[in-house]
C-alpha positions as YAML, in Angstrom:
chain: A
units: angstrom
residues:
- id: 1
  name: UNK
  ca: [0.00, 0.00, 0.00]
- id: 2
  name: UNK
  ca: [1.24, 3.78, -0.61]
- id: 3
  name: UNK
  ca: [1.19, 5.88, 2.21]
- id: 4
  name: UNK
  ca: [1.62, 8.66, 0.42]
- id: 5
  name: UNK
  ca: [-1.14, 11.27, 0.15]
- id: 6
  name: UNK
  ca: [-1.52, 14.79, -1.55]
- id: 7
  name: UNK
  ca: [-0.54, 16.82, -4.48]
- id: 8
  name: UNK
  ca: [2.77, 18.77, -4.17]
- id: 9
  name: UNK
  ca: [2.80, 21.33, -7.38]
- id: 10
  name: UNK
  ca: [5.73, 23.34, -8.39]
- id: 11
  name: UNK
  ca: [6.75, 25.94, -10.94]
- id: 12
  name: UNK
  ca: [5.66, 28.96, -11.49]
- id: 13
  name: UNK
  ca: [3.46, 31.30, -9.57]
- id: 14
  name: UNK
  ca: [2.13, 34.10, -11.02]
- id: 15
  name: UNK
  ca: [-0.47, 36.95, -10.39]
- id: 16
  name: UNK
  ca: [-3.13, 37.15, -13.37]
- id: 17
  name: UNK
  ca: [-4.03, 40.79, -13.88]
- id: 18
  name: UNK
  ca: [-7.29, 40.60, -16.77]
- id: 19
  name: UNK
  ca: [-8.44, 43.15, -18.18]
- id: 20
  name: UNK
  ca: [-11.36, 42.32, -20.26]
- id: 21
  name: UNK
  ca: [-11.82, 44.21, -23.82]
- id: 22
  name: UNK
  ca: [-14.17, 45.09, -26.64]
- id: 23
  name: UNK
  ca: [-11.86, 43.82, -28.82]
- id: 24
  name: UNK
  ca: [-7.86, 42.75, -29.68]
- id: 25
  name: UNK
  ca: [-6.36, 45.97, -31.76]
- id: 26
  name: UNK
  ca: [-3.78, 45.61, -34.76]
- id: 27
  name: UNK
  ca: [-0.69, 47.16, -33.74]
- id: 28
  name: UNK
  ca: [-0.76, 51.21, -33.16]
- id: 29
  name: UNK
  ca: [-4.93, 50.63, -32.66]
- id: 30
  name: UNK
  ca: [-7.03, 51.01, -29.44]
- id: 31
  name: UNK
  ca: [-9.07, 48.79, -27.83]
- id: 32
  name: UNK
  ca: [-11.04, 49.55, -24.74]
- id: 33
  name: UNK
  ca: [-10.95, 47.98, -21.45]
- id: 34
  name: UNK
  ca: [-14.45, 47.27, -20.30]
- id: 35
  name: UNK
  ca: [-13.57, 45.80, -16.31]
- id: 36
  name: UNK
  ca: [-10.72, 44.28, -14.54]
- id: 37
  name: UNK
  ca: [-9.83, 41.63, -11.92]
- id: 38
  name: UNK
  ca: [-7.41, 39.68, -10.60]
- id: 39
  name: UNK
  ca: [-6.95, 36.06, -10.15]
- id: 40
  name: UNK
  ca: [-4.09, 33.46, -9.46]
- id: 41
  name: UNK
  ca: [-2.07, 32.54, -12.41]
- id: 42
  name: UNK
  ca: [0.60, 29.61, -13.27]
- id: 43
  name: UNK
  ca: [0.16, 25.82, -13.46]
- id: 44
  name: UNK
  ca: [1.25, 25.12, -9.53]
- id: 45
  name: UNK
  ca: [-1.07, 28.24, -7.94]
- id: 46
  name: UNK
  ca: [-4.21, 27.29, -10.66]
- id: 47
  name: UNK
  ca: [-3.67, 23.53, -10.03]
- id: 48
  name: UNK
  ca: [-3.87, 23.69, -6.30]
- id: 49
  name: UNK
  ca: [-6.50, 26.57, -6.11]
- id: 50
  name: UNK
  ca: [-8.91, 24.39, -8.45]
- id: 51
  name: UNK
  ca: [-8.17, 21.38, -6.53]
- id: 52
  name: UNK
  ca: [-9.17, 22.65, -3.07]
- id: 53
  name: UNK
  ca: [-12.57, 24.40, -4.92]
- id: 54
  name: UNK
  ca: [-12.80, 20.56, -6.40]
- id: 55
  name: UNK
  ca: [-13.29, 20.28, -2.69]
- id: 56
  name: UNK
  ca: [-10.31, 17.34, -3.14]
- id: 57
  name: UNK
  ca: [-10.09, 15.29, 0.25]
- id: 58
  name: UNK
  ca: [-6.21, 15.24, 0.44]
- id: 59
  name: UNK
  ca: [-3.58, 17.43, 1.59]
- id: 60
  name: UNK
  ca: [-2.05, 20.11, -1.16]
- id: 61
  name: UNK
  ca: [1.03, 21.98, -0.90]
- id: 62
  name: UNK
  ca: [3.05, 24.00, -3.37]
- id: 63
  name: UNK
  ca: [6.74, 25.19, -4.20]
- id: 64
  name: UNK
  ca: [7.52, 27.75, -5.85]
- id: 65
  name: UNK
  ca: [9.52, 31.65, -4.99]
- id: 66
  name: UNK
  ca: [7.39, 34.51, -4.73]
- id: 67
  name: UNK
  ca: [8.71, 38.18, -4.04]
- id: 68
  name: UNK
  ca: [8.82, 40.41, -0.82]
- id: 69
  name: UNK
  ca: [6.27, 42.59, -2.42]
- id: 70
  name: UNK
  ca: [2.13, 43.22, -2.68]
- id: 71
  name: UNK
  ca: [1.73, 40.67, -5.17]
- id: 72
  name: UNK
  ca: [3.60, 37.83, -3.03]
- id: 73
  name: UNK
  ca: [1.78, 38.73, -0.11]
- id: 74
  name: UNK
  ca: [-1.47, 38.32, -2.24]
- id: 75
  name: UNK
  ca: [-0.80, 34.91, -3.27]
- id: 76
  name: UNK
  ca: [0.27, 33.79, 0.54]
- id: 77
  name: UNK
  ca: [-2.94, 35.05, 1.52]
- id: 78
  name: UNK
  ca: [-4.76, 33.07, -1.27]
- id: 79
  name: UNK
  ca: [-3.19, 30.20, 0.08]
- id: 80
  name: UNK
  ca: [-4.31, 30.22, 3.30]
- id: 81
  name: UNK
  ca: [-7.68, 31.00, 1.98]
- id: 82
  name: UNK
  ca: [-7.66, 27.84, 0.25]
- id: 83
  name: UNK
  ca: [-5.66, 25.65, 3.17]
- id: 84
  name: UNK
  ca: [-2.67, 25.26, 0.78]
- id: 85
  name: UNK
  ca: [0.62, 24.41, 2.43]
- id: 86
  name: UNK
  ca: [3.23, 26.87, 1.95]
- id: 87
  name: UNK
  ca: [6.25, 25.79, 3.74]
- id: 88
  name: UNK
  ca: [8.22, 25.81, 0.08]
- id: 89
  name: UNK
  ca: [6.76, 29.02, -1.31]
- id: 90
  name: UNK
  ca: [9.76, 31.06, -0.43]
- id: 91
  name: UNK
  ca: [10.40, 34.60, -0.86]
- id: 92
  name: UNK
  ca: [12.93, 35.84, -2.99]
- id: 93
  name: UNK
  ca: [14.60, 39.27, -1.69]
- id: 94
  name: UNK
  ca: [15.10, 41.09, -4.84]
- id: 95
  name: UNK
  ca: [13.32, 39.96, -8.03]
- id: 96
  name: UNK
  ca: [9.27, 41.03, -8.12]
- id: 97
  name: UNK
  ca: [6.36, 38.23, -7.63]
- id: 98
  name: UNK
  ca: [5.84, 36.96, -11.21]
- id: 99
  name: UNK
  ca: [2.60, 38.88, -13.19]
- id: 100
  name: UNK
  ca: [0.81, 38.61, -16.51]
- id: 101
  name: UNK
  ca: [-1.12, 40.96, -18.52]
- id: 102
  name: UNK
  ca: [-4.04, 39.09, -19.24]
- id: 103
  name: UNK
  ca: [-6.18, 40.54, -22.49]
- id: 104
  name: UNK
  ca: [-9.16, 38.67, -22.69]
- id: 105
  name: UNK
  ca: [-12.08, 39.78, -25.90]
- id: 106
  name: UNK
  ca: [-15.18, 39.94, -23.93]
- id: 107
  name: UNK
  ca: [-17.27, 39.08, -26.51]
- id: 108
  name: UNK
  ca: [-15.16, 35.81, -26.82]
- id: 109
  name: UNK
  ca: [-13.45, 34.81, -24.53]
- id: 110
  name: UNK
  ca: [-10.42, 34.50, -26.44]
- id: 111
  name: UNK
  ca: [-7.01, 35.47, -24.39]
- id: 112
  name: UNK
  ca: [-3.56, 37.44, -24.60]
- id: 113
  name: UNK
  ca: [-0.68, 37.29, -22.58]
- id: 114
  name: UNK
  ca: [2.14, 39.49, -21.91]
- id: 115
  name: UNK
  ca: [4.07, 37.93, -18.99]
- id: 116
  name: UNK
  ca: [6.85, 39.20, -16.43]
- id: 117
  name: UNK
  ca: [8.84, 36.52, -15.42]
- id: 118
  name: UNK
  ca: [9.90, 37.81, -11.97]
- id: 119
  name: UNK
  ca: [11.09, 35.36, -9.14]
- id: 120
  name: UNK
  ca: [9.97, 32.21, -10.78]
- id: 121
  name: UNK
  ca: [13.43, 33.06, -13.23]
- id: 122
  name: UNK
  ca: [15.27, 32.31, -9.94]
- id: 123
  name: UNK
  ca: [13.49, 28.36, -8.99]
- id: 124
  name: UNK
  ca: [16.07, 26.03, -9.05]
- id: 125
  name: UNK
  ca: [16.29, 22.46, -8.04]
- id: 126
  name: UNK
  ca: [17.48, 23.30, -4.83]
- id: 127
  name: UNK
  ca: [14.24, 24.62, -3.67]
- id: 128
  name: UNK
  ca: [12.31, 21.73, -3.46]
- id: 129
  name: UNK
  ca: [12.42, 19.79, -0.87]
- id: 130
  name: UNK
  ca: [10.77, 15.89, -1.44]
- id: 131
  name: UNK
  ca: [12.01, 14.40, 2.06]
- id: 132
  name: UNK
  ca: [9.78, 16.42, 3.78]
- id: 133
  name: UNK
  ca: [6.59, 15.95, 2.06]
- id: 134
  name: UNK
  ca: [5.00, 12.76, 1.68]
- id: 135
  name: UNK
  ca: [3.04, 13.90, -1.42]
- id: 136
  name: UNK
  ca: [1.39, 11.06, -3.63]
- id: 137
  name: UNK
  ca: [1.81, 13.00, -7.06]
- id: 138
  name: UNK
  ca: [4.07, 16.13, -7.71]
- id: 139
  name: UNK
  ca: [3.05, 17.85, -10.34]
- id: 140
  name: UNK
  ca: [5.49, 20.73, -12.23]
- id: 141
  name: UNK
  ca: [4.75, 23.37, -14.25]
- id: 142
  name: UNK
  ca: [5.32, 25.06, -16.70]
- id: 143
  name: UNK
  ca: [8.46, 24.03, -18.56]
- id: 144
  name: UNK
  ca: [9.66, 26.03, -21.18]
- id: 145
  name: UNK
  ca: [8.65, 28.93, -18.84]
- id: 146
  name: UNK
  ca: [11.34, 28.23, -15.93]
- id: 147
  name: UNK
  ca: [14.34, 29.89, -16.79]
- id: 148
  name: UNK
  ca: [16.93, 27.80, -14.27]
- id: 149
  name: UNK
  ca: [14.60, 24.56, -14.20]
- id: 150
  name: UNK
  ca: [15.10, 24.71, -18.49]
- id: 151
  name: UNK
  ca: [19.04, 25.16, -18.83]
- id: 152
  name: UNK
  ca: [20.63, 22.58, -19.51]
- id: 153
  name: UNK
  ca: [22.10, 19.12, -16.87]
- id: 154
  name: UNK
  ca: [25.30, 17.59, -17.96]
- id: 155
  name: UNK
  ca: [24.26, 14.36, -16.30]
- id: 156
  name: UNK
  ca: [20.01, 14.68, -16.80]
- id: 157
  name: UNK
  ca: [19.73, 16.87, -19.73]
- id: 158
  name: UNK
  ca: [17.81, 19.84, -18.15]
- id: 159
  name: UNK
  ca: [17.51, 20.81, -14.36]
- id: 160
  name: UNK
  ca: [13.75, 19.48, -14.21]
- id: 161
  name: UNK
  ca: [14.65, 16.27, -15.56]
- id: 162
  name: UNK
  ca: [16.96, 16.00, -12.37]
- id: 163
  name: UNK
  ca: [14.46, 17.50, -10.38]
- id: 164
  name: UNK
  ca: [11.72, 14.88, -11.26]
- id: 165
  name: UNK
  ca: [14.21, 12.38, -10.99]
- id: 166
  name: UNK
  ca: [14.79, 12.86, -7.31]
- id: 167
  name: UNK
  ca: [10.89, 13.34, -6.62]
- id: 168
  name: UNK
  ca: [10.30, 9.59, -8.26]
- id: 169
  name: UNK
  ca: [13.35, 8.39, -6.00]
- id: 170
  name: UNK
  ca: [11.18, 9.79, -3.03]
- id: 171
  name: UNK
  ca: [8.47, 7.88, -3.80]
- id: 172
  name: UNK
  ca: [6.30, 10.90, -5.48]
- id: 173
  name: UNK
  ca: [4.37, 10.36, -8.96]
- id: 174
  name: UNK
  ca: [5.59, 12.99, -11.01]
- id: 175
  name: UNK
  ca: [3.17, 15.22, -14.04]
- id: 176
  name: UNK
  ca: [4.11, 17.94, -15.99]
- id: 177
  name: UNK
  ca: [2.54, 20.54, -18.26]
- id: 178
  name: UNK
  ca: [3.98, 22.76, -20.56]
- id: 179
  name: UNK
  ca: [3.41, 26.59, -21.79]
- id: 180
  name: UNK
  ca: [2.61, 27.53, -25.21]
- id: 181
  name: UNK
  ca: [5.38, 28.82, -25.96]
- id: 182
  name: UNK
  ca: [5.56, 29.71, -30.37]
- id: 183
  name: UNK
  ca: [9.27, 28.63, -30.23]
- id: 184
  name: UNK
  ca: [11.30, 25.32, -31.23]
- id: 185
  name: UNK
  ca: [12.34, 24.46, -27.90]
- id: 186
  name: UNK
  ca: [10.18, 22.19, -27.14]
- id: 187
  name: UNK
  ca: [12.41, 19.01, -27.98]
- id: 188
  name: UNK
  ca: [15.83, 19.87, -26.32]
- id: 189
  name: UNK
  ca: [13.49, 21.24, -22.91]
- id: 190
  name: UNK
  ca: [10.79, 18.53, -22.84]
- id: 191
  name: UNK
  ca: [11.90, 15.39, -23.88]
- id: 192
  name: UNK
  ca: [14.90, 14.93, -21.34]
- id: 193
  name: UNK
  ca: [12.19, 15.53, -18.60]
- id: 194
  name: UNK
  ca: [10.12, 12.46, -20.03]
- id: 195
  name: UNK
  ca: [11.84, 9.22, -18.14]
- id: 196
  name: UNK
  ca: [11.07, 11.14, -15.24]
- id: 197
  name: UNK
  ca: [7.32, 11.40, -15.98]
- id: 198
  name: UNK
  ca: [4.24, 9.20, -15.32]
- id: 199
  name: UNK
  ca: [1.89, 11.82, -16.16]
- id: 200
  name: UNK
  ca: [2.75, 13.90, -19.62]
- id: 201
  name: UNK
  ca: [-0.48, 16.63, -19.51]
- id: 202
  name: UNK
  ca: [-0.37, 19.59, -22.70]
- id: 203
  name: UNK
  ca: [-2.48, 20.82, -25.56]
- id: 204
  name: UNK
  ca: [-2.87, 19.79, -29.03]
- id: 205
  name: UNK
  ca: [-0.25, 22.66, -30.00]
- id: 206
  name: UNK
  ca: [2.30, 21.73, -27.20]
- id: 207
  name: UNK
  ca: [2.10, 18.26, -28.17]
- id: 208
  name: UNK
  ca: [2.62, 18.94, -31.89]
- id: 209
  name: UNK
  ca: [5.52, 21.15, -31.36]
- id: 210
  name: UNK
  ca: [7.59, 18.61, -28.84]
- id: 211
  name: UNK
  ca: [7.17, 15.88, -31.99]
- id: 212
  name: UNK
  ca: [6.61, 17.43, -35.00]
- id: 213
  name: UNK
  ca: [4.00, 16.05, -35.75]
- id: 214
  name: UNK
  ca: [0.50, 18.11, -36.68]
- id: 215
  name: UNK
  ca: [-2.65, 17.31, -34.29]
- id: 216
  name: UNK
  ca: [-4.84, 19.52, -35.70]
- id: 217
  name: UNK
  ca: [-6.06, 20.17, -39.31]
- id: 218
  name: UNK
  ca: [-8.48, 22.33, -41.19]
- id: 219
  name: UNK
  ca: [-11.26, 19.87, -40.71]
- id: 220
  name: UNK
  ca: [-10.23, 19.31, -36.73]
- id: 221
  name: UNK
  ca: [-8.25, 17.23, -34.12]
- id: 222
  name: UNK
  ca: [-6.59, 14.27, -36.56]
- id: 223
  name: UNK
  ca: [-6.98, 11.44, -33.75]
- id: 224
  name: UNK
  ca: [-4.35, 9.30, -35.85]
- id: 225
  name: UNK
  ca: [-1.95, 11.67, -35.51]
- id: 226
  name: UNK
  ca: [-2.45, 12.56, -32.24]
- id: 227
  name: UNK
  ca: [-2.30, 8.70, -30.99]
- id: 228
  name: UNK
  ca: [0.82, 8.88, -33.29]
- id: 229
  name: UNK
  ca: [2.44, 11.91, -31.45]
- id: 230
  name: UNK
  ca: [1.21, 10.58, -27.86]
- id: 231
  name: UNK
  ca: [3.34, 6.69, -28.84]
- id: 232
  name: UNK
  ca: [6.14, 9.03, -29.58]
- id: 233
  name: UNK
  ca: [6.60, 10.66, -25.99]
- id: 234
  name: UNK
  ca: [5.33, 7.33, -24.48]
- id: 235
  name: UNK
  ca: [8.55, 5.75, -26.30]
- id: 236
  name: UNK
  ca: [10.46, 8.39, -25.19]
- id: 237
  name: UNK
  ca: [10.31, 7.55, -21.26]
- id: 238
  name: UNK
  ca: [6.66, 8.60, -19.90]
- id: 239
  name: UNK
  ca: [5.78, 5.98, -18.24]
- id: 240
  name: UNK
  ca: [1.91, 5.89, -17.15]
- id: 241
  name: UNK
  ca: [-0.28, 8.32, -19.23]
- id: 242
  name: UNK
  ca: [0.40, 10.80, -22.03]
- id: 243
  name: UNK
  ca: [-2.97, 13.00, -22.09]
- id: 244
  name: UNK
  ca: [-3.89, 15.51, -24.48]
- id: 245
  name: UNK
  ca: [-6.22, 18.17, -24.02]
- id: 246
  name: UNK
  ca: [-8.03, 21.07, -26.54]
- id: 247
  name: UNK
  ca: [-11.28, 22.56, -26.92]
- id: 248
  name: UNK
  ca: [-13.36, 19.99, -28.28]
- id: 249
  name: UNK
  ca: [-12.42, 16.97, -25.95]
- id: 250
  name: UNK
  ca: [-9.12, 15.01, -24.18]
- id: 251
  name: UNK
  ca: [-7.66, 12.10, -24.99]
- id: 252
  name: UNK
  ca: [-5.06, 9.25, -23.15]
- id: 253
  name: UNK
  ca: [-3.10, 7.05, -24.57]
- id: 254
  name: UNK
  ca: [-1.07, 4.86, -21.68]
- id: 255
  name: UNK
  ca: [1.07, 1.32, -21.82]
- id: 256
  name: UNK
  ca: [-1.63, -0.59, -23.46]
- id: 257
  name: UNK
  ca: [-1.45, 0.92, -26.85]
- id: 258
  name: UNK
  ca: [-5.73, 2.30, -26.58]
- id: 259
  name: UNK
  ca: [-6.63, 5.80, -26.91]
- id: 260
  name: UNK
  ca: [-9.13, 7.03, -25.04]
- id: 261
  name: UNK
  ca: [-11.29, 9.32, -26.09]
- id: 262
  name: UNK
  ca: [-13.32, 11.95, -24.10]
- id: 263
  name: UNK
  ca: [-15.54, 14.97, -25.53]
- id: 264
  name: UNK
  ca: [-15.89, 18.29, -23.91]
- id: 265
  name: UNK
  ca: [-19.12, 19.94, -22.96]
- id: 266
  name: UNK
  ca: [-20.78, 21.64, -25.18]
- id: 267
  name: UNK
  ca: [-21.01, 25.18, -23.53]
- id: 268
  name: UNK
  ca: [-23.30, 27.56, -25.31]
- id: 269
  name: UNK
  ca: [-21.16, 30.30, -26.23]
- id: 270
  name: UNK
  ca: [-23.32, 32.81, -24.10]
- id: 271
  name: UNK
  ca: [-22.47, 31.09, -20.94]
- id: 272
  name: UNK
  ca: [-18.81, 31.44, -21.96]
- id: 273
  name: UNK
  ca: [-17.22, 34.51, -19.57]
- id: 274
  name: UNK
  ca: [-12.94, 33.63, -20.06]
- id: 275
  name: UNK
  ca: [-11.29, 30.44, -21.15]
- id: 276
  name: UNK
  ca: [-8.41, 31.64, -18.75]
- id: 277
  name: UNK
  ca: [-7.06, 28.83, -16.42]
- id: 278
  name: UNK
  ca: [-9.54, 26.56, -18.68]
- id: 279
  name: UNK
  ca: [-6.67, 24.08, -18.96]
- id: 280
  name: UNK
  ca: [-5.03, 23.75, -15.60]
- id: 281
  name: UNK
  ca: [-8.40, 23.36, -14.92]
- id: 282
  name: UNK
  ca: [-8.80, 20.42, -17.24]
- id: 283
  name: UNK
  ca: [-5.22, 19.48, -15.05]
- id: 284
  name: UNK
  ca: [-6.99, 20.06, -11.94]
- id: 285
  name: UNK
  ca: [-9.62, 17.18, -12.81]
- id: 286
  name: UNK
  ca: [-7.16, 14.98, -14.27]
- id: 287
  name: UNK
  ca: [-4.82, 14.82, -11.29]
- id: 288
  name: UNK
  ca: [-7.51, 14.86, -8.69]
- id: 289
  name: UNK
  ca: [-8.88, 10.94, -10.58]
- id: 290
  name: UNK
  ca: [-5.38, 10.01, -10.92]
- id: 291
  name: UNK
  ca: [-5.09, 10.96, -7.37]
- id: 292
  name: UNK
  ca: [-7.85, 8.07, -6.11]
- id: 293
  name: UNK
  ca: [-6.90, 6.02, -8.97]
- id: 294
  name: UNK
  ca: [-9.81, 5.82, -10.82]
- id: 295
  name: UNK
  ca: [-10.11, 4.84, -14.22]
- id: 296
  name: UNK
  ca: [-8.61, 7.20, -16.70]
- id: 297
  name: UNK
  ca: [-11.74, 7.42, -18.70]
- id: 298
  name: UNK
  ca: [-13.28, 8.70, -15.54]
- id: 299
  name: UNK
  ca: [-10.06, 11.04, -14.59]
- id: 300
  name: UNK
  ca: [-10.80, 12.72, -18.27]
- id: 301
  name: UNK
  ca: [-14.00, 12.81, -17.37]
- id: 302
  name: UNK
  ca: [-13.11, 15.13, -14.18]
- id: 303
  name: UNK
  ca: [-11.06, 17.01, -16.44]
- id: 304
  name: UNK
  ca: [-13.48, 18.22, -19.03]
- id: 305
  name: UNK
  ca: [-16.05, 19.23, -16.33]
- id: 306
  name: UNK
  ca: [-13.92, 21.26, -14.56]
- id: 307
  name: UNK
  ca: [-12.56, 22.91, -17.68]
- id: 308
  name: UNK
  ca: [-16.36, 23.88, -18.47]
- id: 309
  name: UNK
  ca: [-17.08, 25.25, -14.82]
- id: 310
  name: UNK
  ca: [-13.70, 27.23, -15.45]
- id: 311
  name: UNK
  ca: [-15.11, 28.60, -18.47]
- id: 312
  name: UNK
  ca: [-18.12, 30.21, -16.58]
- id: 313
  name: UNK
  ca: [-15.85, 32.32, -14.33]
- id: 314
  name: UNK
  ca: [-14.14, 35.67, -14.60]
- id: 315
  name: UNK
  ca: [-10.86, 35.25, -13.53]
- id: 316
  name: UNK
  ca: [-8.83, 31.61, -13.55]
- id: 317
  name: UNK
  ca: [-10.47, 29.49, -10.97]
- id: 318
  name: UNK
  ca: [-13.45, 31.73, -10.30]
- id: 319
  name: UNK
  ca: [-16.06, 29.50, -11.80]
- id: 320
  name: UNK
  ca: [-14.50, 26.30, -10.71]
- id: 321
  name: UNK
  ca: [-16.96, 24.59, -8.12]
- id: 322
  name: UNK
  ca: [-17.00, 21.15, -6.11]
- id: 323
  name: UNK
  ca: [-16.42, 17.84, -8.44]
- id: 324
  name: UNK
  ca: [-19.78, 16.73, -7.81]
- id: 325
  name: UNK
  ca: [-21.29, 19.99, -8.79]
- id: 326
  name: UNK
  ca: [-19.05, 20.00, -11.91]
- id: 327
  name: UNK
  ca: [-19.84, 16.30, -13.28]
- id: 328
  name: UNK
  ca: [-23.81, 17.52, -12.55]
- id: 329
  name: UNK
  ca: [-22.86, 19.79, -15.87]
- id: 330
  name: UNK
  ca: [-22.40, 17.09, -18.24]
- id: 331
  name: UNK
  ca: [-27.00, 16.72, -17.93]
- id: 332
  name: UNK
  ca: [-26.92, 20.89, -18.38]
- id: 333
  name: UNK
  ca: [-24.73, 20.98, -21.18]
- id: 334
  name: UNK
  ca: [-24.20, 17.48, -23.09]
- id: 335
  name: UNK
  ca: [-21.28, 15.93, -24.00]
- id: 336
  name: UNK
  ca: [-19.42, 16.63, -27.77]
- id: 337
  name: UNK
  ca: [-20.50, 13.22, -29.89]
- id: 338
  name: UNK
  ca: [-17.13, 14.04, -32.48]
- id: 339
  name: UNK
  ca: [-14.12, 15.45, -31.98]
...
C-alpha cells in the first residue's frame, strides 16, 4: 500500500491581472478595457486553487519563490484561503512576484498574454524539498517557462529532468505541463524531462511542437496523428499516461497501446465569460482521478467538467466549483459526440 497522500505542485506562480476588452487591436490601434480583476495565475497556484474548490479530500502543498512585495503577499494570503501548504513558497529578496497581462475579448473569450517573469526566473532544483513531504503526485509546471529549471544538466539533460528524478526516488508520482510557448524548444526542454514522468499533460499545439507532428487540421483534431504523437513521448520515457487536451475533448493514450477518447461539454457560447485557467483546470480534474486512482476514462472525465465550470468564471479558478457539482454539468450541457 502507498502511504503517500496529496498533491505537491511546483513551478511557477504568477499573479493574473485581466483586463477584459471590446476587442484585440492591430498594432498602433485602441481597444477599450471594459472591467478588470485579478486572479491566481501559473500551473502550480491554478492547479492547487482548483483542486481545493474541487473540494479534493487530500492534503495540497506547493513550491515555488514569490517576491517580498504586494503581489507575493497576495498569493500567501490566497493560500491560506484555500488551506494550501506553503512551507516551500519562499520569498525571494530582490526579483518582483511573477505577473501577466491578461487581455481577454469579452465578446469571446479569447485570451492574450504578456508575462513578467519575476522570481519564478530564480526556482532552481534546490528549492524543493521531497524528504519532507509525503506527497502522492508532484506535479510541475510550466516548462519552457522556468528559466533555471530549463538550462541545460550535464548528467540529466535539463535541471527538471533531475528535479523529477529525485521526486520519483522519493516515492512521489511525477506530471508535468507545458506553456505555449511559439518557439522550437520544445524538444531539447521537454523530452529529457520524459523518463522522469508518469503523467505527460499539454495541448494539441504543445504536443505537436515537442514531436513534429500536426494534431490539428483544417477539418479538426486528426486522432491518428495525435495517438501517433502521444506513442512518440510514451517511447520516449513517460511511463503511465500521455494526455492531451483542446477545446473539443481530451484524450489518453497509456502502456496498453488504446486511446481514449473523451468529448468536452458543449457550452453555449453565451455562458462562456474567459477560457483563462480553462486548462489547468482540465489538469486540476485529471490529477484529482489520478489521485484516487480511478479509471482514466473517468479522470478525463473530471477534467473536461472542470474545464467547463472554469469557463463560466471571470478570472482563472473563479467558476470552478465542487467535483460533484461540476460532473452535474455534463446533464446541463451534453457531451461533444465528435471530436
Amino acid at each position: 500500500m502507498n502511504a503517500r497522500s496529496g498533491i505537491l505542485a511546483g513551478g511557477n506562480w504568477i499573479v493574473d491581472k485581466l483586463k477584459f476588452i471590446d476587442t484585440y487591436p492591430q498594432q498602433d490601434a485602441l481597444a477599450n478595457i471594459i472591467f478588470e480583476s485579478v486572479s491566481n495565475g501559473g500551473s502550480p497556484f491554478n492547479v492547487l486553487v482548483d483542486l481545493a474548490k474541487l473540494a479534493a479530500p487530500f492534503p495540497l502543498a506547493g513550491v515555488g519563490l514569490i517576491g517580498s512585495d504586494a503581489d507575493g503577499e497576495w498569493i500567501s494570503i490566497q493560500c491560506a484561503a484555500h488551506q494550501i501548504n506553503t512551507e516551500q513558497l519562499r520569498t525571494h529578496t530582490t526579483a518582483h512576484t511573477s505577473y501577466t497581462d491578461v487581455m481577454v475579448v469579452q465578446s469571446t473569450g479569447r485570451r492574450t498574454f504578456f508575462h513578467q517573469r519575476g522570481t519564478n526566473a530564480f526556482l532552481d532544483d534546490e528549492h524543493f524539498d521531497f524528504g519532507s513531504n509525503q506527497a502522492k503526485i508532484f506535479h510541475l509546471g510550466y516548462l519552457l517557462l522556468l528559466d533555471r529549471l530549463d538550462g541545460p544538466d550535464t548528467e540529466f539533460g535539463t535541471v527538471a529532468a533531475r528535479t523529477l528524478k529525485r521526486a520519483k526516488a522519493a516515492g512521489c508520482q511525477t506530471s508535468i505541463d507545458l506553456v505555449s510557448e511559439d518557439s522550437q524548444r520544445f524538444g531539447p526542454i521537454v523530452l529529457p524531462a520524459l523518463p522522469y514522468v508518469d503523467y505527460c499533460i499539454l495541448n494539441e499545439f504543445e504536443i505537436a511542437r515537442t514531436t513534429g507532428i500536426e494534431i490539428r487540421q483544417t477539418t479538426g483534431i486528426d486522432l491518428a496523428a495525435l495517438q501517433t504523437a502521444a506513442l512518440q513521448l510514451l517511447e520516449a520515457g513517460v511511463g503511465k499516461w500521455v494526455i492531451v487536451h483542446f477545446p473539443e475533448g481530451a484524450c489518453a493514450l497509456g502502456r496498453d497501446g488504446r486511446l481514449r477518447v473523451q468529448g468536452s461539454l458543449n457550452v453555449p457560447q453565451s455562458k462562456i465569460v474567459s477560457a483563462v485557467g480553462a486548462g489547468d483546470a482540465f489538469a486540476a480534474g485529471v490529477l484529482y482521478g489520478l489521485h484516487d486512482e480511478i479509471p482514466i476514462e473517468t479522470a478525463l472525465r473530471y477534467g473536461v467538467c472542470a474545464a467547463a465550470s472554469c469557463l463560466r468564471g471571470t478570472g482563472t479558478s473563479d467558476g470552478i466549483r465542487p467535483l460533484k457539482e461540476c460532473v452535474q454539468l455534463e446533464k446541463e450541457f451534453g457531451v461533444r459526440s465528435s471530436i
